[in-house]
HTML snippet that shows the backbone in 3Dmol.js (N, CA, C, O; Angstrom):
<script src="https://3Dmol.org/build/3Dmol-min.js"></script>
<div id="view" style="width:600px;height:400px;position:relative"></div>
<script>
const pdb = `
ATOM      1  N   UNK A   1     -79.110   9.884  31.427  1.00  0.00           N
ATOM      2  CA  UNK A   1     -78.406   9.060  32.360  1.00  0.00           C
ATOM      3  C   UNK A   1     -78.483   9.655  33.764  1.00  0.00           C
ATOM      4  O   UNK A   1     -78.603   8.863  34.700  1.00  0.00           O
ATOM      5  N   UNK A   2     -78.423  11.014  34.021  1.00  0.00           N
ATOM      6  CA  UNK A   2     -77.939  11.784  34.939  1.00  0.00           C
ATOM      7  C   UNK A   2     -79.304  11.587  35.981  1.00  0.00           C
ATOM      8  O   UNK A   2     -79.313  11.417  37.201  1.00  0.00           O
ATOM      9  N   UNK A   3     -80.424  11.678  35.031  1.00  0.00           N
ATOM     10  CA  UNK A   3     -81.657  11.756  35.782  1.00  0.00           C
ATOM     11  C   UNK A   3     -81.978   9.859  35.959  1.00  0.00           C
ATOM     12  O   UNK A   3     -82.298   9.456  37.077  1.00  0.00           O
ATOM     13  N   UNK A   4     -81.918   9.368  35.394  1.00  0.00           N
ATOM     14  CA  UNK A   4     -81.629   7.763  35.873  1.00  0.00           C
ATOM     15  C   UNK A   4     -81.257   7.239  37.158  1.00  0.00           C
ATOM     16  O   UNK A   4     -81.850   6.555  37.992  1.00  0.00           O
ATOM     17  N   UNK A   5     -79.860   7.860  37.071  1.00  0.00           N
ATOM     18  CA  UNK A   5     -79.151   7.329  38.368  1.00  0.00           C
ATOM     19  C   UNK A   5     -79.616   8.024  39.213  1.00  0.00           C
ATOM     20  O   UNK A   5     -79.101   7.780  40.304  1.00  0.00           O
ATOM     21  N   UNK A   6     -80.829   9.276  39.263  1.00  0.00           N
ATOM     22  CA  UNK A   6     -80.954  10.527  40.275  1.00  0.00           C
ATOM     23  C   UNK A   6     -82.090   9.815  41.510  1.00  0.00           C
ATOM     24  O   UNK A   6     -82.296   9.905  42.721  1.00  0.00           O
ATOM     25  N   UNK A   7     -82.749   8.917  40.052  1.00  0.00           N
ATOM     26  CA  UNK A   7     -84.017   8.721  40.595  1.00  0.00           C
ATOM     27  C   UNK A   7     -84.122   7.180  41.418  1.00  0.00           C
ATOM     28  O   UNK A   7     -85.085   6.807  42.088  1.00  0.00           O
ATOM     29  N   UNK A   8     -82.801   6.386  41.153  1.00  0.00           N
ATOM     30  CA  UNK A   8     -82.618   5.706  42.112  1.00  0.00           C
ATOM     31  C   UNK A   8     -81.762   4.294  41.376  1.00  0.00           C
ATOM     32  O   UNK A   8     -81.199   3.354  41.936  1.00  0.00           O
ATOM     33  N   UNK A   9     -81.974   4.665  39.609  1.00  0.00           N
ATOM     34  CA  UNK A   9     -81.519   3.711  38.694  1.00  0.00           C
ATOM     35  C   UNK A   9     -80.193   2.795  39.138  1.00  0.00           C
ATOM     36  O   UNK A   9     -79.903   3.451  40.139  1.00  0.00           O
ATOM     37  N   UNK A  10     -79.484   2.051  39.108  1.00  0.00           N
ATOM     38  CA  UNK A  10     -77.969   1.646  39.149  1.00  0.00           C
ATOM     39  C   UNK A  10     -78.052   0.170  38.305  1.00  0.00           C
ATOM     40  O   UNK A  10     -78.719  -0.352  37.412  1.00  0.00           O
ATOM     41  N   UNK A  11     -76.996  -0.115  39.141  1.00  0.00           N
ATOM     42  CA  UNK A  11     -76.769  -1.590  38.660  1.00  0.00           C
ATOM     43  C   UNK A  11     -75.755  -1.391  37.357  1.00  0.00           C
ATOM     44  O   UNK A  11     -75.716  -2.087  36.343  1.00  0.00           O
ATOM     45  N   UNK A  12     -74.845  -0.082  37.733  1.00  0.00           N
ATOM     46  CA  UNK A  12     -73.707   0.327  36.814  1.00  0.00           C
ATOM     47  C   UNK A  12     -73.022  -0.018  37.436  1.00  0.00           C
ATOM     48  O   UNK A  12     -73.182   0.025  38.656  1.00  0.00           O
ATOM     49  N   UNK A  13     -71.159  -0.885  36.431  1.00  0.00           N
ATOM     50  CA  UNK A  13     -69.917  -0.402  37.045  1.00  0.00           C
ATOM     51  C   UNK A  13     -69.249   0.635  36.446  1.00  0.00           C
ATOM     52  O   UNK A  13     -68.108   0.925  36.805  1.00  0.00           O
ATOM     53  N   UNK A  14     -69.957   1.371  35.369  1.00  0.00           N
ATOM     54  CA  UNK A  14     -68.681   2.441  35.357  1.00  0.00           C
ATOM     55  C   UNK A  14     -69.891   3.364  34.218  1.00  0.00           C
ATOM     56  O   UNK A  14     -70.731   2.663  33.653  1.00  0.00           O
ATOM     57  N   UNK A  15     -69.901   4.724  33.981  1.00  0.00           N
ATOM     58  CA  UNK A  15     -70.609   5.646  33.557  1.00  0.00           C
ATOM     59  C   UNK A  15     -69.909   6.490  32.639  1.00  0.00           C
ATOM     60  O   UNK A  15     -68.748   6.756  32.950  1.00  0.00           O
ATOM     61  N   UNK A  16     -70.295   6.900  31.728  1.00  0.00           N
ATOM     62  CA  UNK A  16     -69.857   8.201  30.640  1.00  0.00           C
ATOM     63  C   UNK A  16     -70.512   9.562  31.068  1.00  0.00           C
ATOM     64  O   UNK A  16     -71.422   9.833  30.285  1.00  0.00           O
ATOM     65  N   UNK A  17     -70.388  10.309  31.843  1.00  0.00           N
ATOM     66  CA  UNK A  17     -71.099  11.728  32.094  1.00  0.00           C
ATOM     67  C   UNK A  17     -70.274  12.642  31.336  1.00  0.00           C
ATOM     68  O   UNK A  17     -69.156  12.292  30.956  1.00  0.00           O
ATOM     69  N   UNK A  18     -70.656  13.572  31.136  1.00  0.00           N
ATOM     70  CA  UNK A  18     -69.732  14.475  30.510  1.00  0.00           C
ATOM     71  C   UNK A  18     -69.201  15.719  31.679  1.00  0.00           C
ATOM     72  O   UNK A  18     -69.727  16.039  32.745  1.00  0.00           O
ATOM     73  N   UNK A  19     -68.135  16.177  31.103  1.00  0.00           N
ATOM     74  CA  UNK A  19     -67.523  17.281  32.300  1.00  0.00           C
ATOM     75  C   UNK A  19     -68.446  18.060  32.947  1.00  0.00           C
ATOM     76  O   UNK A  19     -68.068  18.681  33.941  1.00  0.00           O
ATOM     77  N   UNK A  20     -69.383  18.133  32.644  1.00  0.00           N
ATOM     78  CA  UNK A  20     -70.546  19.080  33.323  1.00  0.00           C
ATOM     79  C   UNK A  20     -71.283  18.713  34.378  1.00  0.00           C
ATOM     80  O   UNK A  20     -71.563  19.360  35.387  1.00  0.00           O
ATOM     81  N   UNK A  21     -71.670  17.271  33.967  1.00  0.00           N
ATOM     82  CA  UNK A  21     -72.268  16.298  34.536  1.00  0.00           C
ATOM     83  C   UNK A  21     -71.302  15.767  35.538  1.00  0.00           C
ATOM     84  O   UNK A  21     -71.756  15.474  36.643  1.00  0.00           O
ATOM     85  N   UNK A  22     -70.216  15.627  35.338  1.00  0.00           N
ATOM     86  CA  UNK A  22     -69.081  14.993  36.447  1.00  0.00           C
ATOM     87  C   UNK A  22     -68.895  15.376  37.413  1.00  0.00           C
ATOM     88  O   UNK A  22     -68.526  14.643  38.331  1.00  0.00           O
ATOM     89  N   UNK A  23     -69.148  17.082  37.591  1.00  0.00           N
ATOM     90  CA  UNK A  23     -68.373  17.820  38.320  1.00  0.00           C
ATOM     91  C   UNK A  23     -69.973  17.720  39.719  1.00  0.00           C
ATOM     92  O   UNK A  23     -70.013  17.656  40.948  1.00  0.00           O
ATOM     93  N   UNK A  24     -71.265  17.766  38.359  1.00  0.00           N
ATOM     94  CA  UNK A  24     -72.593  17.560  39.214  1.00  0.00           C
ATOM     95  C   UNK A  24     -72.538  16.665  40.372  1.00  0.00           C
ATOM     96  O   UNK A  24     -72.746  16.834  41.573  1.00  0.00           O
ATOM     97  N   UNK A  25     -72.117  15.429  39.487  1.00  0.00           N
ATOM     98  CA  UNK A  25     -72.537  13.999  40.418  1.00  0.00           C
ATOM     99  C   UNK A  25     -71.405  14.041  41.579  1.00  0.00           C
ATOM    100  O   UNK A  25     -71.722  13.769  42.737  1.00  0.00           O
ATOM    101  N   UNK A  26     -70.341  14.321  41.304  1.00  0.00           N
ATOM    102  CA  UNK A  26     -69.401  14.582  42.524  1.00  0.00           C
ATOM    103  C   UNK A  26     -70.118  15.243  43.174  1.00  0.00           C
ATOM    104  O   UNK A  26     -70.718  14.518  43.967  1.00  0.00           O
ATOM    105  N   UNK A  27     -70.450  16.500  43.290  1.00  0.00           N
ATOM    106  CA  UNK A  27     -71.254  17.456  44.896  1.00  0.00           C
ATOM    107  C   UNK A  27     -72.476  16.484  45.156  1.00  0.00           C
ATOM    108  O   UNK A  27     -72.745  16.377  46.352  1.00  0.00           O
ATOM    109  N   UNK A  28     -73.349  15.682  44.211  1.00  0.00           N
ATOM    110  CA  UNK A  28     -74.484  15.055  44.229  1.00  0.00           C
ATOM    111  C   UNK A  28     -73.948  13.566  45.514  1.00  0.00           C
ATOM    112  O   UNK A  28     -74.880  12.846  45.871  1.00  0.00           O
ATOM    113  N   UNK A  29     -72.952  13.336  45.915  1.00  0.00           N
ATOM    114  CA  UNK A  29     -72.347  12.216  46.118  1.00  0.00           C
ATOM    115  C   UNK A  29     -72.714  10.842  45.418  1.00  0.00           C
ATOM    116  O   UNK A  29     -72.887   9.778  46.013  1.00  0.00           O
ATOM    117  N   UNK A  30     -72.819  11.085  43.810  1.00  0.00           N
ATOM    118  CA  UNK A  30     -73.191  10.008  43.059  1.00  0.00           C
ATOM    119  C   UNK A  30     -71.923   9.209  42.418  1.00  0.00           C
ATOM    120  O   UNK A  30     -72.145   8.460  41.467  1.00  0.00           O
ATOM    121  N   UNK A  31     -70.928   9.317  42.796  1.00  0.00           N
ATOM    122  CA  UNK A  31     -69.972   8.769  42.230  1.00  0.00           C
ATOM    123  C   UNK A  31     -68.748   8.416  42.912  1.00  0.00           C
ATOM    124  O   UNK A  31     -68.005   9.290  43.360  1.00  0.00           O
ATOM    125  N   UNK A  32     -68.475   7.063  43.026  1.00  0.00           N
ATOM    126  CA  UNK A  32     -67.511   6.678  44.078  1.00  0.00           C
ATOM    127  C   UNK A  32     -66.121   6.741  43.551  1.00  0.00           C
ATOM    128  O   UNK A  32     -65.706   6.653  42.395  1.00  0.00           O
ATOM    129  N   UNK A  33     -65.497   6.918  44.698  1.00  0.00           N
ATOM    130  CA  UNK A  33     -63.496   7.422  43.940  1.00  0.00           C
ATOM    131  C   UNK A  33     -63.032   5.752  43.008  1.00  0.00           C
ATOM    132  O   UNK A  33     -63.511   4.618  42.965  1.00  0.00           O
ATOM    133  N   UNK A  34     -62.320   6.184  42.633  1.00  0.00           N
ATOM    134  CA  UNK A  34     -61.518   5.014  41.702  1.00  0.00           C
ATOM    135  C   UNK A  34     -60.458   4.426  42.069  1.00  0.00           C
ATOM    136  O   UNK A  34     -59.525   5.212  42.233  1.00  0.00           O
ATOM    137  N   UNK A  35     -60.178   3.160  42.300  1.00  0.00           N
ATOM    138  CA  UNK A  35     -59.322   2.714  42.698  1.00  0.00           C
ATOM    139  C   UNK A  35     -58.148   2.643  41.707  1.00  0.00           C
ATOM    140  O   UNK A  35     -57.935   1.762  40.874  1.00  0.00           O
ATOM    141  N   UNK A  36     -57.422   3.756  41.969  1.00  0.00           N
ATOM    142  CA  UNK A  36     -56.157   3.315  40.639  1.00  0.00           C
ATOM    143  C   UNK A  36     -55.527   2.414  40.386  1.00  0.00           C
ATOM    144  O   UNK A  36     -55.327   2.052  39.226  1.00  0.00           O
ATOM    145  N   UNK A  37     -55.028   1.792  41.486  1.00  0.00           N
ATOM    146  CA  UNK A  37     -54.015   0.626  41.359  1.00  0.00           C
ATOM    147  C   UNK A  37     -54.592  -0.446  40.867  1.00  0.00           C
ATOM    148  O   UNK A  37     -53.888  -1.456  40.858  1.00  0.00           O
ATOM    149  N   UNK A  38     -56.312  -0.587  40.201  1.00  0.00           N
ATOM    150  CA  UNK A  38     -56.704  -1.557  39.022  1.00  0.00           C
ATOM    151  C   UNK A  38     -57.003  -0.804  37.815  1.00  0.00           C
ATOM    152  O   UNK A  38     -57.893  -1.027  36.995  1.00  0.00           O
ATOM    153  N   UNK A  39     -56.170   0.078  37.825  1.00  0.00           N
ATOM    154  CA  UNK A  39     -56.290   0.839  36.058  1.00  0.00           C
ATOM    155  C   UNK A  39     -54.774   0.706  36.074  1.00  0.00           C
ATOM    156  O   UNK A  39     -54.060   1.700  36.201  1.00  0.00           O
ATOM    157  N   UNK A  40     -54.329  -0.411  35.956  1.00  0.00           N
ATOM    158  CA  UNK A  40     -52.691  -0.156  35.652  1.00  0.00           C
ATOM    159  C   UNK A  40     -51.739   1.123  34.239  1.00  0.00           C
ATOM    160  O   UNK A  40     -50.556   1.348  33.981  1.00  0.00           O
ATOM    161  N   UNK A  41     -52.718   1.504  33.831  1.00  0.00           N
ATOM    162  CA  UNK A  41     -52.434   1.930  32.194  1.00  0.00           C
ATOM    163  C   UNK A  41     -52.445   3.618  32.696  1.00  0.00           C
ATOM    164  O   UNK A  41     -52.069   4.589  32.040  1.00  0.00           O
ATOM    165  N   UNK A  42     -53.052   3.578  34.190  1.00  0.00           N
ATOM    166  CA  UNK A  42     -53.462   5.429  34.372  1.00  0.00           C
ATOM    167  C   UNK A  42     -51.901   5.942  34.772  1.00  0.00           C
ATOM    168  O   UNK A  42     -51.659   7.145  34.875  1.00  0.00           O
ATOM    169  N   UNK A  43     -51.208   5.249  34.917  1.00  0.00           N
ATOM    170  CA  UNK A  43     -49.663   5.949  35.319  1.00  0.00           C
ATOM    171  C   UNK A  43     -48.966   6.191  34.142  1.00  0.00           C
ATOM    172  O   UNK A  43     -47.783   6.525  34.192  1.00  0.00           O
ATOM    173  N   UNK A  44     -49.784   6.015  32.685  1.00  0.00           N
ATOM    174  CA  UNK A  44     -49.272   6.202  31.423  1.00  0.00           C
ATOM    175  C   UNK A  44     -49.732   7.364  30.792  1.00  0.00           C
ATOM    176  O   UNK A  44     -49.386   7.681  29.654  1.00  0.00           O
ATOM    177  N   UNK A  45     -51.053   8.473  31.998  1.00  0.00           N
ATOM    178  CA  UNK A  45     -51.721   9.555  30.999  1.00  0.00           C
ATOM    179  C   UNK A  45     -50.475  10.494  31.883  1.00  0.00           C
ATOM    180  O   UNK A  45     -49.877  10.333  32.947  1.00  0.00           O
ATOM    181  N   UNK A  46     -50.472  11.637  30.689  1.00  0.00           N
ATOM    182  CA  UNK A  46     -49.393  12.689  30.993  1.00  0.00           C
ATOM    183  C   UNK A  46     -50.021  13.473  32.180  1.00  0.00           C
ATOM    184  O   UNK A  46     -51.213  13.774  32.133  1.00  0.00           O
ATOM    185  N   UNK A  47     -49.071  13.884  33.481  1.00  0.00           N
ATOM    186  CA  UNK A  47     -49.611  14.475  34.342  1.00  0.00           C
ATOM    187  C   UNK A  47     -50.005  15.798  33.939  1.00  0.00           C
ATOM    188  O   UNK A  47     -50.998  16.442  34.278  1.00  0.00           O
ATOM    189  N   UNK A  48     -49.074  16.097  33.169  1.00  0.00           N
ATOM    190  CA  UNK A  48     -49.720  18.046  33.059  1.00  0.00           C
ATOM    191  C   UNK A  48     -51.284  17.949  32.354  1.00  0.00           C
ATOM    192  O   UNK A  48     -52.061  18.904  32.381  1.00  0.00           O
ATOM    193  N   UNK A  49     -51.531  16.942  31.871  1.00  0.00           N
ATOM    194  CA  UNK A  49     -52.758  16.810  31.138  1.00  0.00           C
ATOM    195  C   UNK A  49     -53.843  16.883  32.769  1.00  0.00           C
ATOM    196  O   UNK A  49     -54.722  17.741  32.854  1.00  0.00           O
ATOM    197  N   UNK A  50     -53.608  15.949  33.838  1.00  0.00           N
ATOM    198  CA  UNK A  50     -54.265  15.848  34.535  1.00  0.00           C
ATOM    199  C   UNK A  50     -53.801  17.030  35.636  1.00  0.00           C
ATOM    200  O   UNK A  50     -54.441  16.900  36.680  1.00  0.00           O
ATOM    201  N   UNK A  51     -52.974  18.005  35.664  1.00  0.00           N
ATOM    202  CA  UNK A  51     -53.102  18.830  36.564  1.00  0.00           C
ATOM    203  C   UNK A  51     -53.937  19.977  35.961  1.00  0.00           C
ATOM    204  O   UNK A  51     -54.402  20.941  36.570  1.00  0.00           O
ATOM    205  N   UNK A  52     -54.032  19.708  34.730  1.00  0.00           N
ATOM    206  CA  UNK A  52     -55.082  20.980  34.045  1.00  0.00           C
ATOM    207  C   UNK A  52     -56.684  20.686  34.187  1.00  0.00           C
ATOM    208  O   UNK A  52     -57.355  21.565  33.647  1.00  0.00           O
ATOM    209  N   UNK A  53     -57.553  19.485  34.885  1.00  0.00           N
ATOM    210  CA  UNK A  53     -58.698  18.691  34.789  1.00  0.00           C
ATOM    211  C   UNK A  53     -58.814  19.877  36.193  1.00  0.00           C
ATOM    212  O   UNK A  53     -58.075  19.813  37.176  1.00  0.00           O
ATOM    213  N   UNK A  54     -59.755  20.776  36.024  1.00  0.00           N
ATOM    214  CA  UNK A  54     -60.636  21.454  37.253  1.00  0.00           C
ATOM    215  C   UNK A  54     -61.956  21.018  38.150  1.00  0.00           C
ATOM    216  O   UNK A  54     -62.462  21.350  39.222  1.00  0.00           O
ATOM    217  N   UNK A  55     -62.201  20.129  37.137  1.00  0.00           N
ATOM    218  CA  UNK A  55     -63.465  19.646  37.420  1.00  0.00           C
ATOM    219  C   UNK A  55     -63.591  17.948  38.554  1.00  0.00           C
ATOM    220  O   UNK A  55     -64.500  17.352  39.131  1.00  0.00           O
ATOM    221  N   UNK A  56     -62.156  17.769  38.375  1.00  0.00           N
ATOM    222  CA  UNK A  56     -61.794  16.577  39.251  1.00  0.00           C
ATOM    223  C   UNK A  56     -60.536  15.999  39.646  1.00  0.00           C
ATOM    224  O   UNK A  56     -60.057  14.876  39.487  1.00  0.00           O
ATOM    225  N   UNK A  57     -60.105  17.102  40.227  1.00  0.00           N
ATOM    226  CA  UNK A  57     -58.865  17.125  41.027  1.00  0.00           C
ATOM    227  C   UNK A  57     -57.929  15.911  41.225  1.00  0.00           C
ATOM    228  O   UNK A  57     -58.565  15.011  41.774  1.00  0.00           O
ATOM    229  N   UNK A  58     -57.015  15.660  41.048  1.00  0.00           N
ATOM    230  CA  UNK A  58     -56.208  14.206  40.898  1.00  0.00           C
ATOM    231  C   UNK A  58     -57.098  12.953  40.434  1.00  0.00           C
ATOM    232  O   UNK A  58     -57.138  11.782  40.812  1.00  0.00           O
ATOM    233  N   UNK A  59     -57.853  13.742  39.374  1.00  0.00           N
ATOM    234  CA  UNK A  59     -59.039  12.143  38.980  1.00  0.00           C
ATOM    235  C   UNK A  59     -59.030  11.271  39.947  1.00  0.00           C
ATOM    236  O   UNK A  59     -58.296  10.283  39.991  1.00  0.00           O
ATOM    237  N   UNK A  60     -59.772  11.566  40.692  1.00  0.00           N
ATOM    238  CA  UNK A  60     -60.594  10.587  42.146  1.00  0.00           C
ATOM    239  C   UNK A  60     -61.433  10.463  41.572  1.00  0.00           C
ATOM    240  O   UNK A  60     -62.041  10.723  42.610  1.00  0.00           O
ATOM    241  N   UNK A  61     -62.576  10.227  40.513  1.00  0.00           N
ATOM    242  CA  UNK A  61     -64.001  10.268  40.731  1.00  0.00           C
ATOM    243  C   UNK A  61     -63.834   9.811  38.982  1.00  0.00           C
ATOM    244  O   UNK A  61     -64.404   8.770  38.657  1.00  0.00           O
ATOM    245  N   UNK A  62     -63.170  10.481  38.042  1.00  0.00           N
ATOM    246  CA  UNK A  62     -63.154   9.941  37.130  1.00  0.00           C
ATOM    247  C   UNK A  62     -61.862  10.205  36.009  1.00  0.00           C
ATOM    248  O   UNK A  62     -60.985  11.050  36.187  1.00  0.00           O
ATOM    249  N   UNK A  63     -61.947   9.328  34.871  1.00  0.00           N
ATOM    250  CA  UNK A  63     -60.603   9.154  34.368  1.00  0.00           C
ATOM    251  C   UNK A  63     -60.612  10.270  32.780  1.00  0.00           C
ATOM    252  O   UNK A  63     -60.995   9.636  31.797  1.00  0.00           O
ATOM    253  N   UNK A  64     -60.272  11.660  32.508  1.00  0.00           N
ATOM    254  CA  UNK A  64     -60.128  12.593  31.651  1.00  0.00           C
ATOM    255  C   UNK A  64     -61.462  12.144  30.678  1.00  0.00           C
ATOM    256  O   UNK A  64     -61.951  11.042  30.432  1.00  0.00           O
ATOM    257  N   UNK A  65     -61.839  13.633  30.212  1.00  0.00           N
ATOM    258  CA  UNK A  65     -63.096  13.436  29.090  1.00  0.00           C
ATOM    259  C   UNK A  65     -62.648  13.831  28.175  1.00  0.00           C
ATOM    260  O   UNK A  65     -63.295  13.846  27.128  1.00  0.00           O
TER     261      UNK A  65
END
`;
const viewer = $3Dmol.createViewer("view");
viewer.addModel(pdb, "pdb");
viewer.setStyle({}, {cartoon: {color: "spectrum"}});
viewer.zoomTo();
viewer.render();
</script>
């Protein structure tokens, strides 16, 4: 996938990378922030779960792996 989208692929709305890959495409500027307020259900994941995510800081970029 990673090399897909590298090489110019799209025509995605939303991607599975894995934490490794996530943290890539963020410095890569391959991945645009998320608009929360149309994931109504994200004010239901436990915050301590998401203050422990290193790899993407207040999930801007993507939603826990």
């Amino acid at each position: 996938m990673f090399a897909k989208l590298k090489a110019g692929g799209g025509g995605y709305d939303i991607t599975f990378p894995s934490v490794d890959y996530t943290s890539i495409m963020i410095k890569e500027g391959m991945l645009e922030k998320i608009t929360k307020n149309l994931i109504p259900n994200f004010k239901n994941i436990d915050p301590e779960l998401i203050a422990g995510i290193t790899y993407d800081a207040n999930c801007e970029y993507s939603v826990l792996e």
